[in-house]
N, C-alpha and C positions, 0 to 999 in steps of 0.2 A: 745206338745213339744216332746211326747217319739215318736212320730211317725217318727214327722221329722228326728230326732236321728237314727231312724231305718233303715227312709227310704238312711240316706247318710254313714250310715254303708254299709249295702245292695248296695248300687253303688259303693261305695270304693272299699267293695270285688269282686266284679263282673270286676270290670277293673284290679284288681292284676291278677284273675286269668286268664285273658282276654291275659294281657302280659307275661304270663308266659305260655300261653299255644300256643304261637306262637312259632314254633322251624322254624327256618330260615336253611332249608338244602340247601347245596352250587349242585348249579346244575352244571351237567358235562359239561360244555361248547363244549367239541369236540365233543359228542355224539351225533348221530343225523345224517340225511342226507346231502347229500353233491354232488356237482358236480363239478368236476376238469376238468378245460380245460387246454391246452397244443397248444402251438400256434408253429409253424413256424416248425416243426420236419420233417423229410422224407418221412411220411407216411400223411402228412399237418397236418391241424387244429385236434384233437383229445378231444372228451368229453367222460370222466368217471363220472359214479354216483356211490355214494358208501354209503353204511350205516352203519358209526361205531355205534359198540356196547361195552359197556364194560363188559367185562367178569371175575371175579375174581380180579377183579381192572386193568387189562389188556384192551387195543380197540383193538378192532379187524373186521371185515370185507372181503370183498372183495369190487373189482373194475369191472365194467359189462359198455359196450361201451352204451353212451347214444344214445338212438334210435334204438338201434341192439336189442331184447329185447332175440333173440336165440342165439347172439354169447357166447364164451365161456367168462367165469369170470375170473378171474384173482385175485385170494388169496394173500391177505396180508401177508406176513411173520411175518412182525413184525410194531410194531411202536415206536417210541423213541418221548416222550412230553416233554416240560417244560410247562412256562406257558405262553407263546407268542407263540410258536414254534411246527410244527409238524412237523416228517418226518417218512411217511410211504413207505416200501420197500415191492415189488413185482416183480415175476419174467419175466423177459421181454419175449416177442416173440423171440428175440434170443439166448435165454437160458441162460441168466446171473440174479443176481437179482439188481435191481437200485432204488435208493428212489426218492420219490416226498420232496424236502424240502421249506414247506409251514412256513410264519412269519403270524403271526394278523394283521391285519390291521383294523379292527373292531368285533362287535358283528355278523357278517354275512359273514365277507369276510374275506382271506386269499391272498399272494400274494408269489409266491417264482419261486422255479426253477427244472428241471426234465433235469440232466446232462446240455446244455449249453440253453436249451428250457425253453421262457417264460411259467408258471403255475399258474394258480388263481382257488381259491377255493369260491363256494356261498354257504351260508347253504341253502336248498330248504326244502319253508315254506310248510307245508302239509293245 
């Protein structure tokens, strides 16, 4: 009997500490790779990949022309979150700065607008 005793002590504790020792950290959701397309604009179709990071509780990145893999980058300035919502600004080719203003639309994808130009965002899975 004291075995038994010991043995459902011994699992008892094993499963407390089991549950206590799982710490559930909230993953950064925007963090991560990303590919922005840009439909219908002057210069046509447009793909960015971009790889935010966060930095000091800050994301930050740049934007590099999908396929180009030499042309130049295009530095983030800033980005403004909530929790549905991205909008990141960078400075244009004609020298002003504009945001990309992205909503959720799920776990992978993003959907908004870049001044009056369709914008959809994919996470790209590595």
């Amino acid at each position: 009997m004291k075995k038994v005793s010991l043995f459902f002590i011994v699992l008892f504790l094993g499963m407390i500490t089991k549950g206590f020792s799982q710490t559930t950290s909230p993953t950064d959701f925007f963090a991560g790779k990303w590919e922005i397309a840009l439909t219908g604009t002057p210069m046509g179709d447009i793909k960015f990949v971009t790889n935010l990071v966060r930095k000091e509780g800050k994301l930050t990145g740049d934007l590099a022309r999908a396929g180009e893999p030499n042309a130049q980058k295009r530095l983030i300035t800033k980005i403004e979150e909530t929790d549905k919502t991205l909008k990141i600004y960078f400075e244009s080719s004609q020298g002003g700065e504009i945001s990309i203003d992205l909503e959720k639309v799920d776990d992978n994808n993003f959907k908004g607008k870049l001044m009056d130009f369709d914008a959809t965002a994919k996470r790209i899975k590595d």
